[in-house]
N, CA, C and O atoms as a GROMACS GRO file, in nm:
protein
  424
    1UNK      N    1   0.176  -1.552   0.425
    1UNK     CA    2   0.068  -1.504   0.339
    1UNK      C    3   0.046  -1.356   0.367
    1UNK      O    4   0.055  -1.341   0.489
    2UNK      N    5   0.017  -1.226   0.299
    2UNK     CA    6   0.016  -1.122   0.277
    2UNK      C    7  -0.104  -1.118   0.355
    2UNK      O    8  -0.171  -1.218   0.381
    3UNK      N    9  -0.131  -1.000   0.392
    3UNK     CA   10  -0.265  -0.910   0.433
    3UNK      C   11  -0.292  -0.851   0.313
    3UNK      O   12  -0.217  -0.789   0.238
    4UNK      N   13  -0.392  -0.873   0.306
    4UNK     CA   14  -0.454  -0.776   0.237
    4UNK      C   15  -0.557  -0.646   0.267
    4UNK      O   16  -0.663  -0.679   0.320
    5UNK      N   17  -0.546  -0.550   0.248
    5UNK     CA   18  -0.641  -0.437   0.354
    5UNK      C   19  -0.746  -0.366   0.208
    5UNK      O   20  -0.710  -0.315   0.102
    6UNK      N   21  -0.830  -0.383   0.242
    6UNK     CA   22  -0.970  -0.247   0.177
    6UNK      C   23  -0.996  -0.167   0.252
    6UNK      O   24  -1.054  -0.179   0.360
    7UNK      N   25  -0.924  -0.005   0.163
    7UNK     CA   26  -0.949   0.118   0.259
    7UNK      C   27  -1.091   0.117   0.343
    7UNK      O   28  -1.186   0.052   0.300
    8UNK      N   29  -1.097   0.174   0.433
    8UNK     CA   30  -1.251   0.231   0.518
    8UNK      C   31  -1.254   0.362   0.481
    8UNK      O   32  -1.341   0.404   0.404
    9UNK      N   33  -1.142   0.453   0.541
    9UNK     CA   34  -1.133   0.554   0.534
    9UNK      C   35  -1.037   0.700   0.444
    9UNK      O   36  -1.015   0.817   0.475
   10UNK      N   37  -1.001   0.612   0.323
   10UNK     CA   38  -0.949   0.661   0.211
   10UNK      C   39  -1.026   0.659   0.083
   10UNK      O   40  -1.097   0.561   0.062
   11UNK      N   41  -1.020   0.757  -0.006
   11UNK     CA   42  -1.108   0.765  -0.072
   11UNK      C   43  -1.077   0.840  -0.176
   11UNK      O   44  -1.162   0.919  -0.215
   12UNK      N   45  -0.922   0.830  -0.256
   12UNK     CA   46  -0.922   0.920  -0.347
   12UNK      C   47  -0.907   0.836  -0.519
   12UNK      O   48  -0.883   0.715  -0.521
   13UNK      N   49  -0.916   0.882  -0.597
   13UNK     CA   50  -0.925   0.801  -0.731
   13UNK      C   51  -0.810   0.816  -0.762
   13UNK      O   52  -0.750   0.913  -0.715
   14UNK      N   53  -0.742   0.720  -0.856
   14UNK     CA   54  -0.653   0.712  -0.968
   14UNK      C   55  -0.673   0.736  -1.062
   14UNK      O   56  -0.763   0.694  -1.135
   15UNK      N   57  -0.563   0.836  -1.092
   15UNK     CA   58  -0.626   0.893  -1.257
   15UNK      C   59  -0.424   0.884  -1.364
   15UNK      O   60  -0.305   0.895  -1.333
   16UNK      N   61  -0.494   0.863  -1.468
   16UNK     CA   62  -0.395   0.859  -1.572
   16UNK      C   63  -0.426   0.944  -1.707
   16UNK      O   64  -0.470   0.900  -1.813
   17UNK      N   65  -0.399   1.050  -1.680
   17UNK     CA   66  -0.406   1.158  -1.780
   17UNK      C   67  -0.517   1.197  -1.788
   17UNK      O   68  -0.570   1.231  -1.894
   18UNK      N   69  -0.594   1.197  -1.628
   18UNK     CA   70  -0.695   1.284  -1.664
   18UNK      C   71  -0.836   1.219  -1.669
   18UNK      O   72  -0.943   1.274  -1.694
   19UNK      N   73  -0.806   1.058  -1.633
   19UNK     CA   74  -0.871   0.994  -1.664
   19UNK      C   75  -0.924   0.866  -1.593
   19UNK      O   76  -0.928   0.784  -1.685
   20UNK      N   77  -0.969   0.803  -1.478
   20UNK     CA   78  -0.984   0.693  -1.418
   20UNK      C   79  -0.919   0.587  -1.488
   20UNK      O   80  -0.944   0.557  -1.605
   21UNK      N   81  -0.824   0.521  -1.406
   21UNK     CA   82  -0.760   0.342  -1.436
   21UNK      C   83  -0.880   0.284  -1.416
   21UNK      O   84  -0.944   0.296  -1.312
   22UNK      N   85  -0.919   0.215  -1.522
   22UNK     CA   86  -0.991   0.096  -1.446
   22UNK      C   87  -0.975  -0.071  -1.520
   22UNK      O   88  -1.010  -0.186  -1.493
   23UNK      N   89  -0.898   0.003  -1.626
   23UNK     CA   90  -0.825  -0.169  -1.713
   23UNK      C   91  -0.746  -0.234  -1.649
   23UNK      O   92  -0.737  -0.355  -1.670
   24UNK      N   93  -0.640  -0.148  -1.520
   24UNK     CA   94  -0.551  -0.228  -1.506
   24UNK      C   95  -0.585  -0.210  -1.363
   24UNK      O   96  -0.651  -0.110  -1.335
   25UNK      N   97  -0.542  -0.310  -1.246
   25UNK     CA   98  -0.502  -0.291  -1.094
   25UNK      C   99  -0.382  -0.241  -1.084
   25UNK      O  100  -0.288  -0.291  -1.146
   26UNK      N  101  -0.367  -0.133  -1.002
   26UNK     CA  102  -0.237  -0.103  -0.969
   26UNK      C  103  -0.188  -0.170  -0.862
   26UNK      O  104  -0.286  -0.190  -0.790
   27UNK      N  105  -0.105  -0.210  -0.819
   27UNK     CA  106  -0.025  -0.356  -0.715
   27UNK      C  107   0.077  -0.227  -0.622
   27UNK      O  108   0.128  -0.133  -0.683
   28UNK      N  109   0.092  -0.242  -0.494
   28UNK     CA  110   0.150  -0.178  -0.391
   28UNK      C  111   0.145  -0.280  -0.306
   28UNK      O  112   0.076  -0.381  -0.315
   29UNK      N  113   0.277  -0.227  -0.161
   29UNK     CA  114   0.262  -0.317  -0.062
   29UNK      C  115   0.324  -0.270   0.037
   29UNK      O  116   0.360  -0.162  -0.010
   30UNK      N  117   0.369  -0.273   0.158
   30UNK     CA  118   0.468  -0.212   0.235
   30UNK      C  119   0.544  -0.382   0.277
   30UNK      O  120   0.498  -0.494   0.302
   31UNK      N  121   0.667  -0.329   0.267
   31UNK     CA  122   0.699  -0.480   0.276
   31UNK      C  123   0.818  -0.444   0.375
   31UNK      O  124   0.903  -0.356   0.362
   32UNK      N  125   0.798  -0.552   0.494
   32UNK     CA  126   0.943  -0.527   0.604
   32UNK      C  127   1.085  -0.529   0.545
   32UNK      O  128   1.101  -0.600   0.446
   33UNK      N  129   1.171  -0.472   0.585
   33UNK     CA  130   1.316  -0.442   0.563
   33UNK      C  131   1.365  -0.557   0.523
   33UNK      O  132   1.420  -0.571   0.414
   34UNK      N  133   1.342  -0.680   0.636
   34UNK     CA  134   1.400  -0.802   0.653
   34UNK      C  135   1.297  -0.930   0.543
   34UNK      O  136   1.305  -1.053   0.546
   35UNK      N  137   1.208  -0.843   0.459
   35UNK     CA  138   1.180  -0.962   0.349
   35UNK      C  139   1.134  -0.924   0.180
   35UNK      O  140   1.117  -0.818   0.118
   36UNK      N  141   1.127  -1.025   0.155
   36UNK     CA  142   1.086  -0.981  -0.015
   36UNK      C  143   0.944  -0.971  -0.020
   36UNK      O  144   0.870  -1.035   0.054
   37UNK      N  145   0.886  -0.850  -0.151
   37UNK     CA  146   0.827  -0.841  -0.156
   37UNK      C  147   0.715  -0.955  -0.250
   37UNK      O  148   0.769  -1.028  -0.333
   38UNK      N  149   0.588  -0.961  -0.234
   38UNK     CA  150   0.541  -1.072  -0.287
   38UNK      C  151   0.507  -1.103  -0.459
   38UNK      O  152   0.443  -1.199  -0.503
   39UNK      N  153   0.574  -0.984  -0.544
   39UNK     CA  154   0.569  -1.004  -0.672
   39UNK      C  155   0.778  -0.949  -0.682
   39UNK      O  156   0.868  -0.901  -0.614
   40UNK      N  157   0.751  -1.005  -0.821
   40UNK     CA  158   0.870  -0.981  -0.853
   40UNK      C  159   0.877  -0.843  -0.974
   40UNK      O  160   0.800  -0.851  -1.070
   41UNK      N  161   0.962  -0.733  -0.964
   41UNK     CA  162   0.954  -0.669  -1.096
   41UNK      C  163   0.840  -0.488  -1.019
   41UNK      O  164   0.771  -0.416  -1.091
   42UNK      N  165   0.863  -0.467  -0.850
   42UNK     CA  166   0.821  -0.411  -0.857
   42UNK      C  167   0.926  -0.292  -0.811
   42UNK      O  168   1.046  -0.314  -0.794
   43UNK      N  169   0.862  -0.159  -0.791
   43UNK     CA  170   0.960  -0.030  -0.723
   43UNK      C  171   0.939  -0.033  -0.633
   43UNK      O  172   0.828  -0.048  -0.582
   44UNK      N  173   1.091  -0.012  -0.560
   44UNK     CA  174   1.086   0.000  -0.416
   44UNK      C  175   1.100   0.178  -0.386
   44UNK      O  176   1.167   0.261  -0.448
   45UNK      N  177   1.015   0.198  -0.272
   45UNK     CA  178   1.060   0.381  -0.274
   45UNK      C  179   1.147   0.355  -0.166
   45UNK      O  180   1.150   0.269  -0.078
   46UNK      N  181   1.227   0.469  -0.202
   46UNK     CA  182   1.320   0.518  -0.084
   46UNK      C  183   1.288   0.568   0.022
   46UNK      O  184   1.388   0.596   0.087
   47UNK      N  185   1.145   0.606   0.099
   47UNK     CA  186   1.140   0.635   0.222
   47UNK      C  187   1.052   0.512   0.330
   47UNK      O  188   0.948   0.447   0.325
   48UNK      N  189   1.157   0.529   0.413
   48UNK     CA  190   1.100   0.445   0.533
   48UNK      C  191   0.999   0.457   0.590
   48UNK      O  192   0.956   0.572   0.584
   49UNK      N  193   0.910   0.358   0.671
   49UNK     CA  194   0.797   0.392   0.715
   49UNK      C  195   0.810   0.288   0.866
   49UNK      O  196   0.807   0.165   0.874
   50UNK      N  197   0.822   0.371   0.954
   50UNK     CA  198   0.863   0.216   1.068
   50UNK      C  199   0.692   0.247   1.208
   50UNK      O  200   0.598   0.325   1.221
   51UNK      N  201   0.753   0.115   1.281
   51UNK     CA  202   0.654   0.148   1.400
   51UNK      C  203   0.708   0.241   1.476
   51UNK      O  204   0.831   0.251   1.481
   52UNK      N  205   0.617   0.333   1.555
   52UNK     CA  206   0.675   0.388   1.660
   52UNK      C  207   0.662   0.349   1.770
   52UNK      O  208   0.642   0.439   1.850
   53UNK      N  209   0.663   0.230   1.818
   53UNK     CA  210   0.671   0.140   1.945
   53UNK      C  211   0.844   0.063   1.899
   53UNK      O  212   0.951   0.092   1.953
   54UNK      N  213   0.834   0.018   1.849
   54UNK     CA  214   0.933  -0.113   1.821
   54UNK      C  215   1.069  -0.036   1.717
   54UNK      O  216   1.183  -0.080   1.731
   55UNK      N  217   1.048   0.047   1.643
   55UNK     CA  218   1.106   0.076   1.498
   55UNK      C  219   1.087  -0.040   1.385
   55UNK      O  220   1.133  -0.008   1.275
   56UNK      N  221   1.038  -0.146   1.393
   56UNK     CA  222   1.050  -0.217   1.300
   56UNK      C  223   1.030  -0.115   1.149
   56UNK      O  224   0.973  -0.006   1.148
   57UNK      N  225   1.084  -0.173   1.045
   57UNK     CA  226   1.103  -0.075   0.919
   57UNK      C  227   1.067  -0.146   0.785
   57UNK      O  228   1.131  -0.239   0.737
   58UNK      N  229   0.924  -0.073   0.715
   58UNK     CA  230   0.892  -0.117   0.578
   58UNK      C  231   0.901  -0.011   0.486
   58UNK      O  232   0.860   0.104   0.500
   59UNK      N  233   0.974  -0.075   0.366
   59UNK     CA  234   0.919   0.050   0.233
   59UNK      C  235   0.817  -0.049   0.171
   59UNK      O  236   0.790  -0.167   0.192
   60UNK      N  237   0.758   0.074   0.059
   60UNK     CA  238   0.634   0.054   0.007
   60UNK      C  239   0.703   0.036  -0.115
   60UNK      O  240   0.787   0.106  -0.171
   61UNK      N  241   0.650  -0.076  -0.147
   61UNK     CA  242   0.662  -0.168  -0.325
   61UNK      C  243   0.555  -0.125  -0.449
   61UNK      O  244   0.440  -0.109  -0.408
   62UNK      N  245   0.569  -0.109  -0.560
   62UNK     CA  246   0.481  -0.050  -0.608
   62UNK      C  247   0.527  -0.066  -0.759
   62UNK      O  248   0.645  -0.061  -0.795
   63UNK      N  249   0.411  -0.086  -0.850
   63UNK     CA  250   0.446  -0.076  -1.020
   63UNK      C  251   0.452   0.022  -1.123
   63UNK      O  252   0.442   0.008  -1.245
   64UNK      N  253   0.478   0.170  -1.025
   64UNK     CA  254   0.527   0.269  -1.122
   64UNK      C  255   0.456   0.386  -1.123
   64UNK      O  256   0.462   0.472  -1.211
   65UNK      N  257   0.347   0.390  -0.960
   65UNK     CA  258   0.275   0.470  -0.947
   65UNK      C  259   0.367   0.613  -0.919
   65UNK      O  260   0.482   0.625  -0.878
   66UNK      N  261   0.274   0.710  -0.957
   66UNK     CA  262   0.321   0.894  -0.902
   66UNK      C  263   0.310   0.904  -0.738
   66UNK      O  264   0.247   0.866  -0.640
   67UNK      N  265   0.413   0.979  -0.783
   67UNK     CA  266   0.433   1.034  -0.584
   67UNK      C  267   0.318   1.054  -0.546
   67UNK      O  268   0.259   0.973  -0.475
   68UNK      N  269   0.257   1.185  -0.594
   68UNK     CA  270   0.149   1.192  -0.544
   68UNK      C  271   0.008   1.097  -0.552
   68UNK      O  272  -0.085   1.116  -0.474
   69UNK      N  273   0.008   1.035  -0.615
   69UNK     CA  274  -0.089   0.876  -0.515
   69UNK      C  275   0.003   0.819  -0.426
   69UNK      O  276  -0.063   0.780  -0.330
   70UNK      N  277   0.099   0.800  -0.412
   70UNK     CA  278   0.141   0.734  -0.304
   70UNK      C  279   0.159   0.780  -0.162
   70UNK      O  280   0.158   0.709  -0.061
   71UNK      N  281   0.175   0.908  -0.171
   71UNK     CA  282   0.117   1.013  -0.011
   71UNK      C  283   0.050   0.920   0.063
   71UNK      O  284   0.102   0.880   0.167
   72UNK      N  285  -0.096   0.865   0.014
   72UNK     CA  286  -0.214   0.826   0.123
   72UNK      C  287  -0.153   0.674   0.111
   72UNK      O  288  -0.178   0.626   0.221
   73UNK      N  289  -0.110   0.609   0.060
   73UNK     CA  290  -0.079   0.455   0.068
   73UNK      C  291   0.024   0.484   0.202
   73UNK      O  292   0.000   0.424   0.307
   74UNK      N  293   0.156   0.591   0.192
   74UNK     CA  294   0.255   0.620   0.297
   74UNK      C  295   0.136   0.642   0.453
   74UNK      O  296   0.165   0.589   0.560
   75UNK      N  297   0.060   0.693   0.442
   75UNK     CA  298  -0.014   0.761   0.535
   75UNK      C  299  -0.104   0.586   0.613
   75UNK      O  300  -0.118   0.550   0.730
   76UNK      N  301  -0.144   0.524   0.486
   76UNK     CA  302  -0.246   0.390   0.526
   76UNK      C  303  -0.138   0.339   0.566
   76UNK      O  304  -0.126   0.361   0.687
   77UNK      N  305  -0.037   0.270   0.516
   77UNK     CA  306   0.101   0.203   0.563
   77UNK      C  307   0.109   0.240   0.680
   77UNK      O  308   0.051   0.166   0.760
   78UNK      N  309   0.186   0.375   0.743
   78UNK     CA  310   0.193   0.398   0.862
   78UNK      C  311   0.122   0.334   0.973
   78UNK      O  312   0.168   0.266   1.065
   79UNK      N  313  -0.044   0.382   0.934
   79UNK     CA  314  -0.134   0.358   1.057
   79UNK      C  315  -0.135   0.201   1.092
   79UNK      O  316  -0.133   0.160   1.208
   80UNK      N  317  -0.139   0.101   0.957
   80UNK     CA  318  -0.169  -0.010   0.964
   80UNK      C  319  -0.042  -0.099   1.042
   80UNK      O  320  -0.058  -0.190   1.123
   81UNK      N  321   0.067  -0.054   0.999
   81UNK     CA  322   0.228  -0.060   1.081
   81UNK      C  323   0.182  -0.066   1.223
   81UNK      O  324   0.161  -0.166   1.291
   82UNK      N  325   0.171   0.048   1.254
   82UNK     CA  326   0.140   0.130   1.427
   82UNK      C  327   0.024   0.013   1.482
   82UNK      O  328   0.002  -0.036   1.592
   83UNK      N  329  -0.014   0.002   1.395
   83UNK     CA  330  -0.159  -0.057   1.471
   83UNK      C  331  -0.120  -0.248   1.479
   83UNK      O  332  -0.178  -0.334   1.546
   84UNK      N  333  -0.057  -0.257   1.427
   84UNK     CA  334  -0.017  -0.397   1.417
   84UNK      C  335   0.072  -0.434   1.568
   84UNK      O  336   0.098  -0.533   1.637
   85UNK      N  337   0.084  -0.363   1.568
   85UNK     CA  338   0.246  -0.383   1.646
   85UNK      C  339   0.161  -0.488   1.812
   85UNK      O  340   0.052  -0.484   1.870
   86UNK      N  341   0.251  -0.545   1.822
   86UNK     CA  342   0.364  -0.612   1.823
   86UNK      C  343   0.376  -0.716   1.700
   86UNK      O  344   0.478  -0.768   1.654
   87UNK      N  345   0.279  -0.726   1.672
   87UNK     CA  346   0.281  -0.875   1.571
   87UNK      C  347   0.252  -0.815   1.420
   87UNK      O  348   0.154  -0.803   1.345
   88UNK      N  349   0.377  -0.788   1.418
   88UNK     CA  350   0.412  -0.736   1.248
   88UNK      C  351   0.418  -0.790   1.152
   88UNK      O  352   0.511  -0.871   1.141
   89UNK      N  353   0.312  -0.771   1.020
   89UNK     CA  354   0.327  -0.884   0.895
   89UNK      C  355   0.422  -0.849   0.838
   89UNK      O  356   0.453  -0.730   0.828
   90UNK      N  357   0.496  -0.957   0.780
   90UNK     CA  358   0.609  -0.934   0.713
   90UNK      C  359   0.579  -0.847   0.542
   90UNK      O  360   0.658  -0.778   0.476
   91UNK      N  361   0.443  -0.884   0.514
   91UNK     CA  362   0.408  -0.809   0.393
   91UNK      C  363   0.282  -0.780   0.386
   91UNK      O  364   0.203  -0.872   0.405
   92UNK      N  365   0.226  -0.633   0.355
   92UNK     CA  366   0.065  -0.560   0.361
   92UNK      C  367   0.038  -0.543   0.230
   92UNK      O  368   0.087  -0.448   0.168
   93UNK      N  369  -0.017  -0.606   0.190
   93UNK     CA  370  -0.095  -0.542   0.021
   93UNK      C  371  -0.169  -0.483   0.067
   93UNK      O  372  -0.216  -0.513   0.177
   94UNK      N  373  -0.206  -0.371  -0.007
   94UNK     CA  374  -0.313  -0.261  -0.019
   94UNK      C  375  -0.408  -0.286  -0.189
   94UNK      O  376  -0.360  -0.321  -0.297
   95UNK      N  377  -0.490  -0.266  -0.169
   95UNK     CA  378  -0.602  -0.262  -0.240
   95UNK      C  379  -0.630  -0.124  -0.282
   95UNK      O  380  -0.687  -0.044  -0.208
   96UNK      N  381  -0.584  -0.090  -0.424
   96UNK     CA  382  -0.623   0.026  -0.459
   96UNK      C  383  -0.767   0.090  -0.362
   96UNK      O  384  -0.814   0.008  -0.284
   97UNK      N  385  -0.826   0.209  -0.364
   97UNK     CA  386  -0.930   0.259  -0.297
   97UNK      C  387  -1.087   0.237  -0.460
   97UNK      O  388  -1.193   0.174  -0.454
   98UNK      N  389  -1.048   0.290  -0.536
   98UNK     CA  390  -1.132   0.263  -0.663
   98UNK      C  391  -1.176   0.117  -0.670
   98UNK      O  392  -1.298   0.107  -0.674
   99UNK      N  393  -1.096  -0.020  -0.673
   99UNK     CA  394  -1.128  -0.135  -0.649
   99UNK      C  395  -1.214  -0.177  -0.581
   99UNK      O  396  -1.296  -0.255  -0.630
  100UNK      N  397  -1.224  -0.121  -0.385
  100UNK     CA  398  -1.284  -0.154  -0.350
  100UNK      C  399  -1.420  -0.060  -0.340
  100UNK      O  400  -1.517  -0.117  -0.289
  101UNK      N  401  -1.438   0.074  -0.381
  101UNK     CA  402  -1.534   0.136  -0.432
  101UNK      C  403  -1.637   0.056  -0.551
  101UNK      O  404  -1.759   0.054  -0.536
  102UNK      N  405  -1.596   0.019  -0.621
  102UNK     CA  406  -1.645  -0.100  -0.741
  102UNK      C  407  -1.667  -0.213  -0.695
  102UNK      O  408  -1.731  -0.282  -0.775
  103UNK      N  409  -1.631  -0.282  -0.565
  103UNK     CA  410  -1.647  -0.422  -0.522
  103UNK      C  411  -1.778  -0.391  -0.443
  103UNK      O  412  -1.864  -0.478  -0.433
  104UNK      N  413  -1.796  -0.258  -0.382
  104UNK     CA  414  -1.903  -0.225  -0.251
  104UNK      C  415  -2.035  -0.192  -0.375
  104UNK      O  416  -2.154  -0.201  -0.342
  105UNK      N  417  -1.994  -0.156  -0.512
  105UNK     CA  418  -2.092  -0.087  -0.523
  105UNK      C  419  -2.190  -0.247  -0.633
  105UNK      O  420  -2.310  -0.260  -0.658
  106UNK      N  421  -2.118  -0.303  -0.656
  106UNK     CA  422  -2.177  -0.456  -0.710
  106UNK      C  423  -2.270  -0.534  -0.608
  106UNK      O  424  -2.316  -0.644  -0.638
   0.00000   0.00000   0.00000
C-alpha cells in the first residue's frame, strides 16, 4: 500500500496558463527502481533520486506535469527517501500542496 504524504513545509501553487488547477488532481509518486508504479499510463522522469545511507533508487512518476513544478516534489522525494531509510516504501504518493491547502482550510 502506498504512503501517502501532505506537504508541512511546501507551499507553492499549480498553475496552468496563468491560472490555478483546481478541476483536476495532479497524480505524482516516487516509485523504487525495483517496482511499478501504482497507476498505470503515467511519466516516468529520467532523474534519479536515491538514499544517501543505502543508495536505494526512485524516479518520480507523474501525469504530464512541467519541470518546473516538479523541482520541489524532487526536493520532498529526496528528504522523505533519506528519512525513511532503512525501511523504504516501495511507493510515495505525494499530494499536490494546493489539495492539502483546501483540505486544512474546510
Amino acid at each position: 500500500m502506498p504512503i501517502v504524504l501532505t506537504p508541512l513545509f511546501f507551499a507553492s501553487q499549480v498553475y496552468s496558463q496563468n491560472h490555478p488547477i483546481e478541476s483536476e488532481a495532479m497524480h505524482i509518486e516516487a516509485v523504487r527502481i525495483d517496482t511499478a508504479p501504482s497507476r498505470t499510463g503515467l511519466v516516468q522522469d529520467y532523474m534519479k533520486i536515491e538514499c544517501p545511507q543505502c543508495w536505494v533508487a526512485y524516479h518520480l512518476y507523474h501525469d504530464g506535469m512541467e519541470m518546473k513544478v516538479l523541482r520541489g516534489y524532487f526536493l520532498r522525494a529526496s528528504w522523505q527517501i533519506s528519512g525513511e531509510h532503512p525501511d523504504h516504501s516501495p511507493v510515495i504518493v505525494f499530494e499536490p500542496s494546493w489539495v492539502a491547502a483546501q483540505d486544512k482550510a474546510s
